[in-house]
N, C-alpha and C positions, 0 to 999 in steps of 0.2 A: 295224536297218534302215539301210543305207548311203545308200541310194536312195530318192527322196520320188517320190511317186504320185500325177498331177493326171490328171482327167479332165475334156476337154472334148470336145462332141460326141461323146462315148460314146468318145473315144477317148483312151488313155493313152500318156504318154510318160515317159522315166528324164528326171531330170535331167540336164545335160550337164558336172553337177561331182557332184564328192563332197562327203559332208555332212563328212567327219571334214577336223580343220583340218592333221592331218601334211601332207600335198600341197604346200598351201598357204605353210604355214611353212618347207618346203622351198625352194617356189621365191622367197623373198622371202631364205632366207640365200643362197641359187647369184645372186640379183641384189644382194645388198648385198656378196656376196665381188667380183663383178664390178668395183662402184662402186669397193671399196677398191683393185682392183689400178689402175684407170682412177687414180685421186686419189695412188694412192702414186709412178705415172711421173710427170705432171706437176707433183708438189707437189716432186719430189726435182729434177725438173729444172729448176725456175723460182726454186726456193730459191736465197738467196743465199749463198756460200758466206762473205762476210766478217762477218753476221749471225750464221750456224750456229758460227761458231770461235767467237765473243764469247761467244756462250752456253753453247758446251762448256768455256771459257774460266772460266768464271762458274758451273759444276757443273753445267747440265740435264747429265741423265741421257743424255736423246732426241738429244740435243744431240751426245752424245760418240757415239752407236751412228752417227750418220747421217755423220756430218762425214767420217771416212775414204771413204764410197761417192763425195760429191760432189768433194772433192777430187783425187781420181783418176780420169781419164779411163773408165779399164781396170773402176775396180770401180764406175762410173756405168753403163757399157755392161753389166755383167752383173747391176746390180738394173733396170734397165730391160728386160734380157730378162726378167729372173724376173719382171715384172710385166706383161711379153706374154705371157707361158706362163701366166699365172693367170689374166689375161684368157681368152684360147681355150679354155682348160678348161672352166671357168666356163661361158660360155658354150654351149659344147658342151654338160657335163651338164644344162645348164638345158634346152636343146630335146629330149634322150633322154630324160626325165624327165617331162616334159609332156607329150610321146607317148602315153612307158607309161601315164600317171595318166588321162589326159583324153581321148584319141584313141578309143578303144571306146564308151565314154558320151557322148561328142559324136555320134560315128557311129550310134549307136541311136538317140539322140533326133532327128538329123537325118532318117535315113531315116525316122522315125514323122510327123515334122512335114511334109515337104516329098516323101514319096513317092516316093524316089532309090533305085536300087538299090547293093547292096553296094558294088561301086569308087565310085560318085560320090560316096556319101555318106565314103567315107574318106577320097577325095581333098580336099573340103569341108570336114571336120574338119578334115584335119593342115593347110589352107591358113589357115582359121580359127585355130587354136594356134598357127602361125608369126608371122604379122600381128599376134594380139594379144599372144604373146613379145616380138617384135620392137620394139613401140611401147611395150612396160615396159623395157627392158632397154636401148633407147635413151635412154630420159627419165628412168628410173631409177639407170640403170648405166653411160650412159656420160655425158648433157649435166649434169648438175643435180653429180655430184662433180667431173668437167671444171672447169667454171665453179668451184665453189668454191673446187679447187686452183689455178685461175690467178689468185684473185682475195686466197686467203690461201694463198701454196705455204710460208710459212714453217711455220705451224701445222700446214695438212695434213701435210707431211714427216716432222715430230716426230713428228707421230701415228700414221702409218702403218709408220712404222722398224721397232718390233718384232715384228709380225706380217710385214712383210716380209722380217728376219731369219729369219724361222722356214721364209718359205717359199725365201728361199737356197739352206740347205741342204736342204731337200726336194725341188726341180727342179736343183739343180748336175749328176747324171748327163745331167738331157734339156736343160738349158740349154747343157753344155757340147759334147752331141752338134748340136745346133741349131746352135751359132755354127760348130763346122769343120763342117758340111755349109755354109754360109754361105760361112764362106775358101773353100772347097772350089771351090764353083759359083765364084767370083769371079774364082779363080783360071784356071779352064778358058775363062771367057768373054775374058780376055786382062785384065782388072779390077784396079785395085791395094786392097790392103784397106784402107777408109778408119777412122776416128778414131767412126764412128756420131756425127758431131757437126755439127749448122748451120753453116757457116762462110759469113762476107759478105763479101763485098768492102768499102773503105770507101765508092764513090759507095753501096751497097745499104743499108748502115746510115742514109746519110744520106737515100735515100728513104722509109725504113721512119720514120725521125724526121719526117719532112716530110708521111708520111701520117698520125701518132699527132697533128700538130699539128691538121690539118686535120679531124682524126676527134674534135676536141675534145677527145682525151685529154691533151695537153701546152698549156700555160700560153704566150701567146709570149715570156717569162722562159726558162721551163724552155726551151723547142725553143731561144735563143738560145745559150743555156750549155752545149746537147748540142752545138750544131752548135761551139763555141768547141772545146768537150772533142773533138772530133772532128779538128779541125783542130793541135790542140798538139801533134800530132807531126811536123807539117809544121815548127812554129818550132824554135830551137836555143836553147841557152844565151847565144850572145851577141847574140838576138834580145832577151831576157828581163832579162838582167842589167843592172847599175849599174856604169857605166862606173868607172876608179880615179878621171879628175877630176872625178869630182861626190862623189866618197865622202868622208864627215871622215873622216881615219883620223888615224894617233899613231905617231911614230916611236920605236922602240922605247928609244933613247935622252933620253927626256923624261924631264926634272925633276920631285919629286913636285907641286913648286907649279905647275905649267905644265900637268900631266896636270892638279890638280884645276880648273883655269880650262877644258880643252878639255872634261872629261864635263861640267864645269857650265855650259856653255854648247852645250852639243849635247842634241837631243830624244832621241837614241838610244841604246839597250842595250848595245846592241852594237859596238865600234869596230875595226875592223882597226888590225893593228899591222904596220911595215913598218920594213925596214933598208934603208939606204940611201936606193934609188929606189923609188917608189911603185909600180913594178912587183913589186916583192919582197916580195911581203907575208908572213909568218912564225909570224901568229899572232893572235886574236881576243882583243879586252878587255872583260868582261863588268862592267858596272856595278858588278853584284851583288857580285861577288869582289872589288872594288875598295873598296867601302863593309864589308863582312865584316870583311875582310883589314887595313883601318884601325883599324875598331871592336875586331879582336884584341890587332895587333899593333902600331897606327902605320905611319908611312909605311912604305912596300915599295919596294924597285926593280921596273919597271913588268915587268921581264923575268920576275919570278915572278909574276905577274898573268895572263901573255897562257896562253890555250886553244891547242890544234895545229888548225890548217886542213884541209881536205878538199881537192882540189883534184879539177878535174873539164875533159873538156874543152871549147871554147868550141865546137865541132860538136856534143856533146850532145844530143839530140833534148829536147824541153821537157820529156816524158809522163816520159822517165827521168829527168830531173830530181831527181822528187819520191820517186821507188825509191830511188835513190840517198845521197838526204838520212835517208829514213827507214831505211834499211840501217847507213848509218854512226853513224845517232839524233845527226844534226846539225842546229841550223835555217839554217846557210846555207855557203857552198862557195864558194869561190875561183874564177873561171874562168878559165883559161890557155890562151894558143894555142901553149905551146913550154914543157918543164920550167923552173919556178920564175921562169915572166913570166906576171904577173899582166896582164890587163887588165879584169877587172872583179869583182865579188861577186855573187851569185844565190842568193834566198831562198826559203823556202815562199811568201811573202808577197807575190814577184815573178811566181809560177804562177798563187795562186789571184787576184791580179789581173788576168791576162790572161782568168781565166775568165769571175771576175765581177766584171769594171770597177771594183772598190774602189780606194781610194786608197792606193800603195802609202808602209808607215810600212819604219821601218829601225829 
């Protein structure tokens, strides 16, 4: 018996479900597939991508599937269709589905209950299964995996990788017909085909910070240090830097007795070493190799001592600074306004102090 039988006032009506639980557990996977594709966009797009390297870096597995999608524009924009195309599906079979299963036994039970003929009672129904679809597949399927992924996108990400692998290559025909009908239109409206990517201006970053302050999400520490980090590319290199006459440095012709009086009376690691004029700087003396290189050998001439300089120039934008240092795997760089004239030095230590007010050491 599918159908349970109540009588009241002599009158009976079907149930407006079915007893067996397939239906059911149908539309509860067509709304948990829904969830996943909703969780798998914004968990990949909210993911960090210098997080996801460290961990691909570090063996996750999840880790190495995901990482080439975020760090490429191109294959961001096509797991992000693939998880609009899963969406719409989804959703689709869930309301053809609900139709078929529920739309007759609702419309029976309705005309018995409420005395409707034929079309109203099925108009009634399917309005009935749309609304209550609607209000699961909202709360179910799109807010509550939403919220999750924006709130853990690194975790979501990893987790949804592999099943969104799989469904890659299962929509790649209708994803890749989707995107040129896309150019297509774009193209004919006069439209240039854009990047499918947020992009801000910087006053929009800094109001979008200004709002997160005031929405009590940022600390006024943190909103300080966005708006600094915001503004470092307005400073340069010879905003940032250590002029040559404040700098102790060490002419490359010093004595070993005279070098060891200048590191031991200097706080610093690190000493520039220069020829001639102190614009000329040539080369860096590292404590360390200084004290090693004794401990081995005894005194050195100071010229087998010194490290090669980076040189950078004093227009520099501040933000490139720190690429630049970390590119060459240097912690600090010569700044020059003209080949091999120095006028100042500029460290890691000189950036993150302009960020965060530390006191800058040498």
């Amino acid at each position: 018996m599918s159908d349970g039988v109540f009588c009241d006032n002599k009158k009976a009506f079907v149930y407006a479900v079915p007893l067996s639980l397939t239906p059911w557990l149908v539309l509860a996977a067509l709304i948990l597939a829904n969830a996943l594709y909703v969780s798998a966009e914004f968990g990949a797009v909210g993911a960090r991508r210098s997080r996801i390297r460290r961990l691909a870096e570090d063996g996750n597995r999840s880790a190495r599937r995901l990482l080439p999608f975020i760090q490429d524009p191109a294959a961001l924009v096509r797991y992000v269709s693939a998880s609009q195309i899963g969406i719409t599906l989804a959703g689709l079979t869930l309301g053809a589905y609900a139709q078929s299963q529920f739309a007759d036994r609702l419309t029976s039970s309705i005309q018995r209950l409420a005395t409707l003929d034929g079309p109203a009672a099925r108009s009634a129904a399917t309005i009935a299964i749309l609304v209550g679809l609607t209000a699961a597949e909202l709360v179910l399927g799109e807010l509550v995996p939403k919220s999750l992924a924006l709130q853990h996108p690194t975790e979501v990400a990893l987790f949804t990788v592999r099943p969104m692998q799989w469904s890659l290559t299962v929509f790649r025909p209708l994803a890749a017909l989707l995107n040129f009908s896309g150019q297509l239109m774009l193209r004919l409206s006069g439209s240039k085909d854009g990047s499918h990517r947020h992009i801000h201006s910087p006053d929009e970053i800094e109001l979008l910070i200004a709002e997160s302050r005031d929405g009590g999400l940022l600390e006024p520490a943190e909103h300080r240090r966005l708006h600094k980090a915001l503004k470092l590319g307005l400073r340069s290199a010879r905003d940032l830097m250590v002029p040559v006459e404040r700098l102790t440095m060490v002419p490359v012709d010093t004595e070993w007795e005279a070098l060891l009086r200048i590191v031991s009376g200097s706080p610093f690691s690190r000493l520039p070493v220069y020829r001639g004029s102190r614009d000329h700087i040539v080369g860096t003396l590292r404590v360390e190799d200084l004290v090693s290189r004794y401990v081995e050998e005894g005194p050195v001439p100071l010229w087998r001592l010194i490290r090669p300089v980076v040189e950078i120039a004093h227009d520099l934008p501040a933000d490139r600074v720190v690429t630049v240092l970390r590119d060459k795997r240097v912690h600090q760089a010569v700044v020059v306004d003209r080949p091999e004239h120095a006028i100042g030095v500029i460290t890691i230590q000189d950036v993150l102090s302009e960020l965060l007010g530390s006191v800058r050491s040498r």
